[in-house]
C-alpha positions as CSV (number, residue, x, y, z in Angstrom):
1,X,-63.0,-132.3,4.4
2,X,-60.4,-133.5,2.2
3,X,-58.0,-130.8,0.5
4,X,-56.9,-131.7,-2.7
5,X,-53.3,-131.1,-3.6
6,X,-52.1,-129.1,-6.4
7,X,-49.2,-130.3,-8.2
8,X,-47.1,-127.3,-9.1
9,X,-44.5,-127.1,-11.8
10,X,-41.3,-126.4,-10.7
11,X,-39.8,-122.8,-11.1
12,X,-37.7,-122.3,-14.5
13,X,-34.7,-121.5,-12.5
14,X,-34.7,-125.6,-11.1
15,X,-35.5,-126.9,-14.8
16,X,-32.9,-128.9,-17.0
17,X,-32.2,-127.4,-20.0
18,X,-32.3,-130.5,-22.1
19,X,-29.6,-130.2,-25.4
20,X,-29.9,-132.8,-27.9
21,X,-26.8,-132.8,-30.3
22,X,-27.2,-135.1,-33.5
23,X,-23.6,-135.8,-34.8
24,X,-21.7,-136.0,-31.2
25,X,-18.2,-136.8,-32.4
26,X,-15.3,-135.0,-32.0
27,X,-16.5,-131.3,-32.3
28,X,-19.6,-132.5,-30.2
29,X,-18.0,-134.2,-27.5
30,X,-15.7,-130.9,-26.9
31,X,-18.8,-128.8,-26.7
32,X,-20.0,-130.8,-24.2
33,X,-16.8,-130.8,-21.9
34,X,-17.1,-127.0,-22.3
35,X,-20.5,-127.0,-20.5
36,X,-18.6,-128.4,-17.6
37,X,-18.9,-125.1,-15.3
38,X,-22.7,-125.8,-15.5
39,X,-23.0,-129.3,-15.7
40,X,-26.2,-129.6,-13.7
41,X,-28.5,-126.8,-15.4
42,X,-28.0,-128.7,-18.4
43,X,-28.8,-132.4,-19.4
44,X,-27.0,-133.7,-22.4
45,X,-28.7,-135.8,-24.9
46,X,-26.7,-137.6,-28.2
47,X,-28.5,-139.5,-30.9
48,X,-26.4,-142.1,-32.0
49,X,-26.2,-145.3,-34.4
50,X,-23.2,-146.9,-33.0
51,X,-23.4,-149.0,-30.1
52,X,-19.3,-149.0,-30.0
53,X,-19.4,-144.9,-29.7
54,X,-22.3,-145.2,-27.0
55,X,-19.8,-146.0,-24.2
56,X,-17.5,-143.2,-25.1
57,X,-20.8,-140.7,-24.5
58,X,-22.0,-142.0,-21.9
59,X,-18.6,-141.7,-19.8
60,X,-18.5,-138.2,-20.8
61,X,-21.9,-137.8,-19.1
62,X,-24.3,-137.9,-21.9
63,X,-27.4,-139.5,-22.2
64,X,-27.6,-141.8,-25.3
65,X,-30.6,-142.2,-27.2
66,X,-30.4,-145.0,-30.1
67,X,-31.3,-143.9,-33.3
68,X,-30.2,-143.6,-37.0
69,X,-31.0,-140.3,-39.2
70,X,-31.1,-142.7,-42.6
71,X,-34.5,-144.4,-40.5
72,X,-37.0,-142.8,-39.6
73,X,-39.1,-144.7,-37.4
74,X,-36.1,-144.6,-35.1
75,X,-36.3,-140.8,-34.7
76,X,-39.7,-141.3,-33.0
77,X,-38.2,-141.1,-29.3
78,X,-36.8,-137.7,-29.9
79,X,-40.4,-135.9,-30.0
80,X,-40.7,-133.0,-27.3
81,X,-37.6,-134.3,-25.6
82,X,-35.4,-131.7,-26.3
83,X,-35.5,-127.6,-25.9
84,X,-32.4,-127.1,-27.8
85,X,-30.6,-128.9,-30.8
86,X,-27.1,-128.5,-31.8
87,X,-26.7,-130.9,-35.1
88,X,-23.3,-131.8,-36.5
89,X,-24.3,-134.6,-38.4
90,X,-23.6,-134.7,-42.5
91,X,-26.0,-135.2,-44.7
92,X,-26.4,-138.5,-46.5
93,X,-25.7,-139.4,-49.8
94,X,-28.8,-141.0,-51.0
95,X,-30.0,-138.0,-52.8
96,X,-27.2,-136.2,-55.2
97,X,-28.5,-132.6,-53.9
98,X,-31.2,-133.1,-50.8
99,X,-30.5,-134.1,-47.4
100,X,-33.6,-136.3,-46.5
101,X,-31.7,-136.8,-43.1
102,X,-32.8,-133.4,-42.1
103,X,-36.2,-133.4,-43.2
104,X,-36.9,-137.1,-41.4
105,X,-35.0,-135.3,-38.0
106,X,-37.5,-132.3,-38.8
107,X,-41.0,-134.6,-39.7
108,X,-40.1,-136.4,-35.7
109,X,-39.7,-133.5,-34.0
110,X,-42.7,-132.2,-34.9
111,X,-44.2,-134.8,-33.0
112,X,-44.2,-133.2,-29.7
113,X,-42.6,-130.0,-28.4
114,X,-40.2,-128.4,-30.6
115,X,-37.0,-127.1,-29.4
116,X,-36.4,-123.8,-28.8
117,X,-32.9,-123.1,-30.6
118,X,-31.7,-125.0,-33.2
119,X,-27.4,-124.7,-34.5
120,X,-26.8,-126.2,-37.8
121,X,-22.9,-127.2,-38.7
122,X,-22.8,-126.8,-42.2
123,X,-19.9,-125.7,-44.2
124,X,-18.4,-122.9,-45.8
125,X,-17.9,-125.0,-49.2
126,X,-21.8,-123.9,-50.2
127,X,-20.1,-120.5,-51.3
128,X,-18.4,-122.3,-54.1
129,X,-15.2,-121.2,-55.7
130,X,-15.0,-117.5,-54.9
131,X,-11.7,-117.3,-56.9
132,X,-9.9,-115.8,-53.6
133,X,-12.8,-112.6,-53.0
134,X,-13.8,-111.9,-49.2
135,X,-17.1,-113.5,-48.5
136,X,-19.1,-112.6,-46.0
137,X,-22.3,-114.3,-45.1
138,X,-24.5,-112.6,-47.3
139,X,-22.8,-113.8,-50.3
140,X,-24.8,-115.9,-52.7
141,X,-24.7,-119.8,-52.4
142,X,-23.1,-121.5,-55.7
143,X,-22.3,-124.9,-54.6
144,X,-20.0,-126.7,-57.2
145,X,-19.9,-130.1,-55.5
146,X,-22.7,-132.4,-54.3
147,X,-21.6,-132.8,-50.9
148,X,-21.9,-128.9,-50.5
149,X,-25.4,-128.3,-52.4
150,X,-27.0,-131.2,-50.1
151,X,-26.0,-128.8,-47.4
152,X,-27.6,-125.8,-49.0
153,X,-30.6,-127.8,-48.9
154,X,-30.4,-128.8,-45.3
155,X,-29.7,-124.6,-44.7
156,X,-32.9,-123.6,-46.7
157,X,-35.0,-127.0,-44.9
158,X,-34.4,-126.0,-41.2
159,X,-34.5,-121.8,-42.1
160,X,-37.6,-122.6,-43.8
161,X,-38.8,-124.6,-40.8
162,X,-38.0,-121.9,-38.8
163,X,-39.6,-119.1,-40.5
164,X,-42.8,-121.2,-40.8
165,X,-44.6,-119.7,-37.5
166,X,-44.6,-118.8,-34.3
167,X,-43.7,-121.1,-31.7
168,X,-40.9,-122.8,-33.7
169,X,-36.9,-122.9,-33.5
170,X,-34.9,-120.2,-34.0
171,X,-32.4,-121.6,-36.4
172,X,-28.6,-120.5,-36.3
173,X,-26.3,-121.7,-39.2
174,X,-22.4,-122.3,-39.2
175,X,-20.4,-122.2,-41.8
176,X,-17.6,-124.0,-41.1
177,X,-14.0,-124.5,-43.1
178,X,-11.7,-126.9,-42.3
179,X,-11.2,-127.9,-38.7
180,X,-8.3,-128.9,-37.5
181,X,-6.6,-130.2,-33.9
182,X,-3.7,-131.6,-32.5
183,X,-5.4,-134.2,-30.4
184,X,-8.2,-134.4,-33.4
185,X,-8.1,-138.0,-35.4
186,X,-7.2,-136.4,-39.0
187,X,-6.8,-133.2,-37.5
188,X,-3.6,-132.5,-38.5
189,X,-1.7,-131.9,-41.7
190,X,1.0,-134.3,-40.2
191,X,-0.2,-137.6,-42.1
192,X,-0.4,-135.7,-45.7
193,X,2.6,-134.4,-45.3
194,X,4.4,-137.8,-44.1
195,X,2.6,-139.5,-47.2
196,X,4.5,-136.5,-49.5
197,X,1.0,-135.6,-50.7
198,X,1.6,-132.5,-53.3
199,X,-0.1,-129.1,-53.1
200,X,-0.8,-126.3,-55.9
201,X,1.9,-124.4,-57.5
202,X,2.2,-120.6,-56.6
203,X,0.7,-119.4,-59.6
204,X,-2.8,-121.6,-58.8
205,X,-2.8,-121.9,-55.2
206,X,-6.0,-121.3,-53.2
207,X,-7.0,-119.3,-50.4
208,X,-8.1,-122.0,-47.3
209,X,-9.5,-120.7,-43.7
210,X,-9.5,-122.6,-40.4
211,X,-10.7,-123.5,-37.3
212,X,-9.5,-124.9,-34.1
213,X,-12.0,-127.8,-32.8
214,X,-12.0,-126.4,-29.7
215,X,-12.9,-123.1,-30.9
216,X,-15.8,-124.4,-33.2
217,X,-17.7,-126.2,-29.8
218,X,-17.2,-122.4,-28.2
219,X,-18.7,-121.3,-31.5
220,X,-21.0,-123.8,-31.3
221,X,-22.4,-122.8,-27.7
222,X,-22.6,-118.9,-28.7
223,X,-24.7,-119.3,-31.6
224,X,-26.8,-122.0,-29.1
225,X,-27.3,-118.7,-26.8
226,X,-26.7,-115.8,-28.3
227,X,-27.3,-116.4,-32.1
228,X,-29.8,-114.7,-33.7
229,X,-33.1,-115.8,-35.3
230,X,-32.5,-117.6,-38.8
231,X,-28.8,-115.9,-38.8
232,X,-25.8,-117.3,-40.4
233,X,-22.5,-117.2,-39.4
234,X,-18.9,-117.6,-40.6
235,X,-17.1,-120.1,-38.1
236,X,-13.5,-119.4,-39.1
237,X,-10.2,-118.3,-37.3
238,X,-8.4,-115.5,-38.6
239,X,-6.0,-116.8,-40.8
240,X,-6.5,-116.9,-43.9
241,X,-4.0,-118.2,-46.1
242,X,-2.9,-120.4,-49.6
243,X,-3.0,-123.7,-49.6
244,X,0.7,-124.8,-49.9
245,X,1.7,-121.8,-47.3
246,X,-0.3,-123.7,-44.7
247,X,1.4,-126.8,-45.3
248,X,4.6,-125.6,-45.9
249,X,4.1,-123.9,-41.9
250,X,2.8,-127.4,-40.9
251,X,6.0,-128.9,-41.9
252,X,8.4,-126.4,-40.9
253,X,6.3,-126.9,-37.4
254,X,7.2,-130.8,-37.4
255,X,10.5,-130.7,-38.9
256,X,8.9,-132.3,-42.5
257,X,9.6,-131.9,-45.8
258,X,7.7,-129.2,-47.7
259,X,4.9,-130.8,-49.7
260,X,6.0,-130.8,-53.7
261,X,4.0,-128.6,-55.9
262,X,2.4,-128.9,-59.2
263,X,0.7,-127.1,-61.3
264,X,-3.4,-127.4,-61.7
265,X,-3.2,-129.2,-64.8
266,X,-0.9,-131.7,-63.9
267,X,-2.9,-131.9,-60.4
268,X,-5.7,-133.2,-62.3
269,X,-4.1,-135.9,-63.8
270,X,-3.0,-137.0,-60.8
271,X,-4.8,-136.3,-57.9
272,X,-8.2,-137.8,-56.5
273,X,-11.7,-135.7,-57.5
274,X,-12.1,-135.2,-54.0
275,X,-8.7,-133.8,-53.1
276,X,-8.5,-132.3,-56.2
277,X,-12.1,-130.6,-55.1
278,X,-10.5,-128.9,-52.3
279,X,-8.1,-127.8,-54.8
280,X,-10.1,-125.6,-57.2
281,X,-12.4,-123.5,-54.8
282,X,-10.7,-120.4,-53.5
283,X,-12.1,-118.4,-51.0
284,X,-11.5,-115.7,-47.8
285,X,-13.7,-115.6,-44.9
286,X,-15.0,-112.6,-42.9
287,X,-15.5,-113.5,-39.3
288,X,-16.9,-110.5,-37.6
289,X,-20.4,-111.7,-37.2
290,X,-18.8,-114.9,-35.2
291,X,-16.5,-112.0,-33.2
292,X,-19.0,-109.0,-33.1
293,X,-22.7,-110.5,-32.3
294,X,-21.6,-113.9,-30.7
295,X,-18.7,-112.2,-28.8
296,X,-16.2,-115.2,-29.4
297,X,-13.1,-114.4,-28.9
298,X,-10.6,-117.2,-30.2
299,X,-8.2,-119.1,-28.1
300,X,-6.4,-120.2,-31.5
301,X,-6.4,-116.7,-33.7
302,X,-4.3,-118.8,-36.5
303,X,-3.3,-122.7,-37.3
304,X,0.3,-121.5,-36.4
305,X,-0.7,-121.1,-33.2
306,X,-3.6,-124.2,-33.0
307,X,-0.9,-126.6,-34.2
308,X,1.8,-125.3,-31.4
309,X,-0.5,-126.5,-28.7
């Protein structure tokens, strides 16, 4: 008599963990590298739209799936392949205030298995100009630029998504300030300063916050693990300073001149909407959920010290 043979699944503790990260650039391609004392528990996948940056992720070790966010059909292949999702990606700028980049990435996914944990990188500008107040992450959204209320709507898609039943993602948020690197392309305040670019006078400056690329991936990874359900975090250092004081460190770091300063009115006759953007929202950022529930405990406390490196 013939026995038949019962294919068994293998034990959890032997499966991959499969990560799919949407937007692996920079801040992606450090989270990976900080996987490295697990490498083999975890398979890294990277959707990407650029055959030129496919190379690049595949010598870092990651499995490239071809794909572009702005077409859907392409998104197809990503269905039940993933149990986590880390997405860095920006939204596009088709729509004034949606994202439809996120809600195409959402419609595929639910083609097959959904992943477990989902991190969104958004950014702290959907908080609007807080005219210098501490904001913490319960504070009311009041975006003031399009960029910034395209990702409120990419927040409320994927929470929403989240919240819809049981059985689907557990969605983490970051809001993220500026990031900022030494060995980051556009990472430092070097090329501003060289091009003598002016800042805000005293009397208008703003209050900017910060965070070290490398710290952002760790970020990154914590929320991944030990986020919690639909949660929100602040993913800032502990700096937080005006504007024109951060330059002026930057450049007494290189040996630059200070940048000039002007006041706002004479800023917007001069500068570029989009600088001048950045100009006109003032804001400080708590960081104790980041520190308290994820545990993270910065390697770069302040830009001073980032920027020394």
């Amino acid at each position: 008599m013939m026995h038949r043979v019962r294919s068994r699944a293998l034990p959890a503790r032997f499966r991959r963990h499969r990560l799919l990260i949407v937007g692996c650039g920079d801040v992606g391609t450090r989270l990976v590298h900080s996987l490295q004392p697990v490498p083999r528990r975890v398979q890294v996948l990277a959707l990407n739209s650029t055959p030129e940056r496919a190379e690049a992720l595949r010598a870092a070790g990651i499995r490239v799936l071809a794909g572009n966010l702005d077409e859907p059909s392409t998104l197809r292949r990503l269905a039940g392949l993933a149990h986590s999702l880390v997405h860095l990606a920006p939204p596009g700028t088709a729509s004034p205030t949606t994202d439809p980049r996120i809600r195409a990435l959402i419609a595929a996914l639910r083609r097959g298995r959904l992943p477990q944990r989902v991190v969104y990188g958004s950014t702290s500008g959907v908080y609007g100009n807080r005219q210098g107040r501490w904001t913490e992450e319960t504070t009311q959204p009041a975006p003031l630029t399009a960029r910034a209320q395209r990702r409120v709507d990419a927040e409320q898609a994927l929470r929403q998504w989240g919240r819809a039943g049981q059985g689907l993602p557990a969605v983490r948020i970051l809001r993220i300030p500026g990031i900022y690197a030494p060995d980051r392309e556009g990472g430092t305040p070097r090329e501003r300063l060289q091009r003598g670019t002016p800042v805000l006078a005293q009397q208008d400056d703003v209050f900017t916050n910060h965070i070290h690329a490398d710290d952002l991936a760790r970020a990154c990874l914590r929320a991944l693990w030990k986020g919690a359900p639909q949660r929100i975090y602040n993913a800032n250092d502990d700096s937080c300073s005006r504007m024109g004081d951060y330059f002026d460190m930057a450049a007494d770091l290189y040996g630059l001149p200070r940048p000039p300063r002007l006041p706002l009115a004479q800023a917007r006759e001069q500068l570029p909407p989009t600088l001048l953007s950045f100009m006109q929202e003032s804001r400080r950022l708590h960081n104790r959920r980041l520190k308290r529930e994820l545990g993270l405990v910065l390697r770069y406390p302040t830009p001073e010290q980032g920027l020394r490196v």
